[in-house]
C-alpha positions, -999 to +999 in steps of 0.1 A: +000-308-010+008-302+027-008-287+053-010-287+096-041-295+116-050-300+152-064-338+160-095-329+172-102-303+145-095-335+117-113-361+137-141-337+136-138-333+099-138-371+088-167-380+113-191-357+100-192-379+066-184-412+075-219-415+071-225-413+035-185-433+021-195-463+008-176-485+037-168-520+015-146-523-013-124-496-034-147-473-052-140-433-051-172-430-029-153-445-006-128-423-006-127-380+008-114-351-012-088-336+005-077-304-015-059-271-002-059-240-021-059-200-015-051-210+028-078-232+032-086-270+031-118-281+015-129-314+022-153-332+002-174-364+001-201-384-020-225-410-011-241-434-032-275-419-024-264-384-045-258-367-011-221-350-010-211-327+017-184-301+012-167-284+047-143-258+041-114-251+070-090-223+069-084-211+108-079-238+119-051-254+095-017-239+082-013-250+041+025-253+036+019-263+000-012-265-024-023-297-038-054-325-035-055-363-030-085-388-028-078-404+006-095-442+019-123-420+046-125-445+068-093-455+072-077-415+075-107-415+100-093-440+122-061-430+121-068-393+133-088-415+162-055-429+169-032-401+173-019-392+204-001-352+196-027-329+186-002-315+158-006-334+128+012-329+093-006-342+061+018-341+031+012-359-007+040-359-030+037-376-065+064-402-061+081-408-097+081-444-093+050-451-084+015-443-105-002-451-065-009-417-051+006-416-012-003-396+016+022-395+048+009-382+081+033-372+107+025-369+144+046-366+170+070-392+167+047-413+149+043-416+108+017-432+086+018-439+047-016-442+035-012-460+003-052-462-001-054-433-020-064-423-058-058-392-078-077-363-073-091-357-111-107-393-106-132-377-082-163-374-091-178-342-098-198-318-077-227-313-101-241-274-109-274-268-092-296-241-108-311-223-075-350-217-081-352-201-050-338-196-015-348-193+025-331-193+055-338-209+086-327-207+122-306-238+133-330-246+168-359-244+140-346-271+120-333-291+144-369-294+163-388-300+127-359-334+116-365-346+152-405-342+148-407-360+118-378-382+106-386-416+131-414-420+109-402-423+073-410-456+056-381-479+064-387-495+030-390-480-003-421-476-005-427-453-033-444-418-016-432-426+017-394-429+014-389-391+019-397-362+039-424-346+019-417-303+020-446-281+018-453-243+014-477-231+043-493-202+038-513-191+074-528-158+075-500-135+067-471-157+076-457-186+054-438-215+071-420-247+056-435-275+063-420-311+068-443-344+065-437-378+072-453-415+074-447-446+070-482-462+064-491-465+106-487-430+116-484-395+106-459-366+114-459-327+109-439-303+118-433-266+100-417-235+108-407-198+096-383-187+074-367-156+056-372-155+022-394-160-002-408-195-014-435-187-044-464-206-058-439-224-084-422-242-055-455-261-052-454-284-081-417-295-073-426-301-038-453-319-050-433-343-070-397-349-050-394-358-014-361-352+013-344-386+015-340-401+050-304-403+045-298-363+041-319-357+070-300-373+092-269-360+079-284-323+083-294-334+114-258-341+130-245-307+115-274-290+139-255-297+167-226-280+154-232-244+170-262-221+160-255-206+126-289-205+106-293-225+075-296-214+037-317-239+017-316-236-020-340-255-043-338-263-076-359-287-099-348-319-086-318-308-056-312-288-026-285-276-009-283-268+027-256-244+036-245-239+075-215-219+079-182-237+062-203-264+054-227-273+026-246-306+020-259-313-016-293-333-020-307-353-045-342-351-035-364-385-048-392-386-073-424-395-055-458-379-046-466-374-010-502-393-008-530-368+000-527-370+042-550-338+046-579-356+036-572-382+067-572-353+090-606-334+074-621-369+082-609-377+121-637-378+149-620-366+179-646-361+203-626-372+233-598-357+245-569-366+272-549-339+286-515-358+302-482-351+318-458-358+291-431-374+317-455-392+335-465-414+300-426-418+289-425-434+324-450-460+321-440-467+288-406-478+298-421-499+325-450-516+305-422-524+278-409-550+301-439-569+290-443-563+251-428-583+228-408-572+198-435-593+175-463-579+193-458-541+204-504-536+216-505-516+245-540-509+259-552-476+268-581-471+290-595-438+290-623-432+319-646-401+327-633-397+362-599-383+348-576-419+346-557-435+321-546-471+324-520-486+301-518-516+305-501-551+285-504-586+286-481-614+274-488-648+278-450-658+282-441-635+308-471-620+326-490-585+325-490-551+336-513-520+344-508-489+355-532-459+363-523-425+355-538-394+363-554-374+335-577-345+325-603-360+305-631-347+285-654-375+272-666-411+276-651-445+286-632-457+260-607-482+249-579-481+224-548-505+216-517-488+203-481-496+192-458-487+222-428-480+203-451-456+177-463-439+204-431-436+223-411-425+192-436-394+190-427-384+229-394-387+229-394-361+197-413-335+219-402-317+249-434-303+262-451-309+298-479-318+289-491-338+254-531-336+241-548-365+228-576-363+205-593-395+207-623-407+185-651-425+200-646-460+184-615-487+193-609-484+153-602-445+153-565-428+155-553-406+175-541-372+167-514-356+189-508-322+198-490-297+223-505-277+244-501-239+229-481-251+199-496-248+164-467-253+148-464-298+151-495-328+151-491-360+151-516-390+140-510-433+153-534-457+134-547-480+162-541-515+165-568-546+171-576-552+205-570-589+216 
């Protein structure tokens, strides 16, 4: 095998999947595919999580010779970091005294011998994935519904909550896909259109699987790679999302979603806050100077003559309020919330203005919206007032 690439173009490559490689010790999972065939490179990598991700190059490299290797990924990473030419020539030849695959990389006047390496057929497999059905989505689309919900995925396993659950949407005479999140203390939604057709059997599998975090926030980086739509493909237990050259492979978990509509049907939201987005991101940063990583209550003080005051108090370094202007339909009320809950939610969205639908006890949640927007809602469990 050898083949030319331009620095920037292989350094691009390897950092798109250094996030699944297992980074300690020397199993294959460790290690990428690197394999050239019919002009073009295809480089491939598996996590430990069942997520792989396969990125085919042909424009952008010249393959001198045909041939595949199993290549350390961090280490290859770091040296394509460290090159200084942009030219770079990757070359493996089966040395006939040594069972150790090799790979040499010349650049410029420099020259590496990656002795890290494993043979190709010890790679694991890509497994087959029988494709139920298939949608597309626009890039922008995508993005906007990983960023609305993926901050509030369970951080431990909770069985349920672990995953993005996917839903089929059916509104009228338009059908979106759906994305919901929580992680016990708050709620996210967030859906979209697609092309395609998702039918009445996708339910029950939905039903039962849910998106690992981990593949969302690989997707996630590839969003920001240009603006090709996606192709998602479902089948009874994976899915496969396909931008351009590239195609990530998913897993998805068994676990049932609990029942969050029922929360929703039962809110009492008979006050309501209309607020300048920016101005609340603001305050927040300054009342954090006051909350404590073990105690993240903030107060909010809703009043009838169109003010907010968030305020914070902590006993070891002192307090602080601030009044913000509001438009405010109900009565005087009180609420304590987590900051960084609440923040995580605002700095998803990039609306002017955010709505919050308050209840009319200190034990209610809130639910928040966007002004015009149908298409995200959000829900924070309050905290206890001290």
């Amino acid at each position: 095998m050898e083949l030319t690439i331009g620095k920037q173009e292989l350094i691009k490559a390897l950092g798109r999947v250094q996030g699944i490689l297992e980074k300690n010790g020397d199993s294959i999972l460790s290690h990428v595919k690197l394999e050239t065939m019919n002009d073009k490179l295809c480089i491939t990598a598996s996590g430990s999580q069942s997520i792989s991700i396969i990125a085919t190059y042909d424009e952008t490299v010249q393959i001198v010779d045909s041939g595949s290797i199993c290549v350390k990924g961090h280490r290859l990473f770091n040296i394509a970091k460290a090159l200084g030419d942009n030219t770079t020539v990757l070359k493996y030849t089966q040395s006939n005294n040594s069972q150790t695959p090799q790979l040499q990389i010349k650049n410029g006047k420099a020259n590496f011998k990656v002795v890290e390496c494993k043979k190709a057929e010890e790679y694991p497999p890509i497994g087959h994935i029988d494709v139920l059905t298939g949608i597309t989505v626009k890039n922008d689309d995508l993005k906007r519904m990983l960023d609305e919900t993926s901050f509030s995925i369970a951080s431990n396993e909770r069985p349920g909550l672990n995953g993005t659950r996917l839903e089929r949407i059916i509104s009228g005479v338009d059908t979106f896909l759906r994305m919901v999140t929580s992680d016990g203390n708050r709620l996210s939604i967030s859906q979209a259109p697609f092309e395609g057709l998702l039918d009445s059997d996708i339910d029950l599998i939905f039903e039962s699987t849910l998106l690992p975090k981990k593949a969302m926030t690989e997707i996630r980086k590839i969003c920001d790679e240009g603006s090709d739509d996606w192709n998602i493909s479902f089948g009874e237990r994976e899915a496969v999302f396909t931008k351009g050259s590239i195609t990530i492979n998913v897993a998805m978990i068994s676990g049932q979603f609990p029942e969050y509509e029922q929360l929703l049907n039962s809110m009492t939201t008979h006050n309501k806050a209309i607020i300048s987005r920016g101005s609340i991101v603001n305050a927040f940063r300054r009342v954090s100077i006051f909350v404590s990583k073990s105690n993240q209550s903030v107060r909010f003080s809703f009043s009838t003559d169109d003010k907010l005051v968030i305020s914070a108090k902590n006993p070891d370094a002192g307090s602080f309020d601030e009044d913000l202007a509001i438009d405010f339909d109900g009565i005087n009320i009180q609420f304590a919330f987590n900051l960084h809950f609440f923040h995580e939610v605002l700095s998803a969205l990039n609306s002017d203005e955010i709505v919050l639908n308050l209840g009319s006890n200190e034990s209610d949640a809130c639910l928040i919206k966007v002004p015009d927007r149908e298409d995200c809602k959000f829900v924070i469990m309050p905290m206890k007032m001290t």
